[in-house]
C-alpha positions as semicolon CSV with decimal commas, in nm:
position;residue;x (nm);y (nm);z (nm)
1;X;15,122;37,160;4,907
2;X;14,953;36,859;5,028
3;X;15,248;36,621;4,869
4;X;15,530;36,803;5,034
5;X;15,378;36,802;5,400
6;X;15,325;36,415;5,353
7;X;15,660;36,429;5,217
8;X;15,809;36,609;5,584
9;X;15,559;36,366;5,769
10;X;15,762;36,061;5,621
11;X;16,054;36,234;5,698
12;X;15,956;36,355;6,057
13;X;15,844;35,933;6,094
14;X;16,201;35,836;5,947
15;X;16,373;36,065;6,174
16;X;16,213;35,915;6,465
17;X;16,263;35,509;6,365
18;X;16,595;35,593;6,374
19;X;16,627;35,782;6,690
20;X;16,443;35,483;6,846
21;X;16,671;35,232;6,703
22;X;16,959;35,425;6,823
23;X;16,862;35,444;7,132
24;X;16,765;35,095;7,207
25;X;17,110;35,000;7,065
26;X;17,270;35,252;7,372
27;X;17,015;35,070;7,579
28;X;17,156;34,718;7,449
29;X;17,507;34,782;7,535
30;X;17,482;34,910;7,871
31;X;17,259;34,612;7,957
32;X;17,522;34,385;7,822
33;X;17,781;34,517;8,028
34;X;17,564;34,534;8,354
35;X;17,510;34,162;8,332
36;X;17,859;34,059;8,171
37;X;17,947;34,246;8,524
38;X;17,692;34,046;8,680
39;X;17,830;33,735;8,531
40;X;18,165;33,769;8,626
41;X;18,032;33,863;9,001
42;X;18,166;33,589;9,242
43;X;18,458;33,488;9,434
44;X;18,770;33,361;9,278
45;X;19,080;33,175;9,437
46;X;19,421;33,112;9,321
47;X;19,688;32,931;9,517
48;X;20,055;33,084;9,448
49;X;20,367;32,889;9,535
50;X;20,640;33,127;9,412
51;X;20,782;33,401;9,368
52;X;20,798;33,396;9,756
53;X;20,623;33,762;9,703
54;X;20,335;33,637;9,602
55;X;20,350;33,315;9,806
56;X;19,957;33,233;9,959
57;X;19,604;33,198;9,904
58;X;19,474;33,476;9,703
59;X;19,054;33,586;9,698
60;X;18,937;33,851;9,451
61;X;18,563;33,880;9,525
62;X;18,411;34,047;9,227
63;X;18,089;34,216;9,347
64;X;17,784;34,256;9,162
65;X;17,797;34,631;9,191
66;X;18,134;34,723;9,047
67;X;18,347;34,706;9,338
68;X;18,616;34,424;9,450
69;X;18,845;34,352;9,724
70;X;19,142;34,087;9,688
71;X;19,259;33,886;10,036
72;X;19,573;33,699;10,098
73;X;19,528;33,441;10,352
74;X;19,230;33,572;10,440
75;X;19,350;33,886;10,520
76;X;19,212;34,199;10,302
77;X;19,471;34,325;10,086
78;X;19,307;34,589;9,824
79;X;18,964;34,747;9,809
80;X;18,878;34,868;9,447
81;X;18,645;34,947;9,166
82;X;18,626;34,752;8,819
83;X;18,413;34,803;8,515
84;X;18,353;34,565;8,247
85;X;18,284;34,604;7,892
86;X;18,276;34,286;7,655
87;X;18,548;34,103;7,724
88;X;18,735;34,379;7,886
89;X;18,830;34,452;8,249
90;X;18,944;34,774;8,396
91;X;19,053;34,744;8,787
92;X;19,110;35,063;9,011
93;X;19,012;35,353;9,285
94;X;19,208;35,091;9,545
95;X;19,277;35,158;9,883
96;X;19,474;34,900;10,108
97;X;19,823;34,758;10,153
98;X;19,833;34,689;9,818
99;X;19,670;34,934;9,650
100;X;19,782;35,072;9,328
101;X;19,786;35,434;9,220
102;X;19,640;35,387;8,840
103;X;19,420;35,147;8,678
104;X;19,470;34,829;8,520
105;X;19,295;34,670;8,181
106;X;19,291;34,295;8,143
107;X;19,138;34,108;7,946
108;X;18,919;33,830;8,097
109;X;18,809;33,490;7,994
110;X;18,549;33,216;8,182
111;X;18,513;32,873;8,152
112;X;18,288;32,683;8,334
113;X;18,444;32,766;8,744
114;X;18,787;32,906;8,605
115;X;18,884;33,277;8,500
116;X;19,179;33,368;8,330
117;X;19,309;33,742;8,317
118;X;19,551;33,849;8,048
119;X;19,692;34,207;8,094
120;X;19,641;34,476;7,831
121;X;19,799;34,758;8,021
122;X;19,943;34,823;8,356
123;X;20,161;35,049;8,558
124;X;20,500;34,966;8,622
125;X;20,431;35,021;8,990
126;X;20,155;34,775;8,991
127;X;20,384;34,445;8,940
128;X;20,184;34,296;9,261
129;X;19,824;34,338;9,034
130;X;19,993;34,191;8,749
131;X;20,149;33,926;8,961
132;X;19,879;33,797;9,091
133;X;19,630;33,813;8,800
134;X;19,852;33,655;8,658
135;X;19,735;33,319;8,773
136;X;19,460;33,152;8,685
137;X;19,105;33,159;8,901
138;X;18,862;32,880;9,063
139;X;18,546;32,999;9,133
140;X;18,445;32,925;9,477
């Protein structure tokens, strides 16, 4: 009797490491992405010379708390949302002149003041998005 209650104590112990290690991993990753977020955070220019379209200076101000807006010649443009996981970038929720309808997933890379987008998926209807992210960055 005695054996098997130690027996369900090791168990019960067991049980618990591992519902303590999984939780600090859940912990882990959502840290990680909070400051890869927080990393990213800044304002970036570009400088576009053609297609005429696109033609201007271009700000996407990356906020610390998820949200963005992109000027052109210092005019606001688009007001959004992103979220970042890893090395992954999801833009959306816009409002503005050149808002898009769905969201956008890009992957992003930094080096030292410059950031570099490459698309993994995007609407049709959001060729202005892809246009400009297109370029690359300078952080200001």
């Amino acid at each position: 009797m005695l054996a098997l209650r130690f027996s369900q104590l090791i168990r019960k112990e067991e049980t618990m490491k591992r519902f303590a290690i999984a939780t600090s991993v859940v912990v882990a990753l959502a840290l990680s992405s909070a400051a890869l977020a927080g990393t990213l955070a800044g304002k970036y220019a570009t400088t576009i010379k053609s297609p005429a379209k696109f033609k201007g200076t271009w700000v996407l101000n990356l906020a610390k708390g998820g949200t963005y807006t992109v000027a052109n010649n210092g005019q606001i443009f688009v007001r959004g949302k992103y979220s970042v996981a890893g090395s992954k970038i999801t833009f959306g929720h816009e409002s503005g002149a050149g808002a898009c309808p769905k969201t956008g997933k890009y992957t992003w890379r930094k080096s030292g003041r410059t950031l570099k987008f490459t698309r993994i998926s995007e609407a049709p209807a959001c060729s202005g998005r892809s246009g400009v992210l297109a370029h690359t960055f300078t952080q200001r």
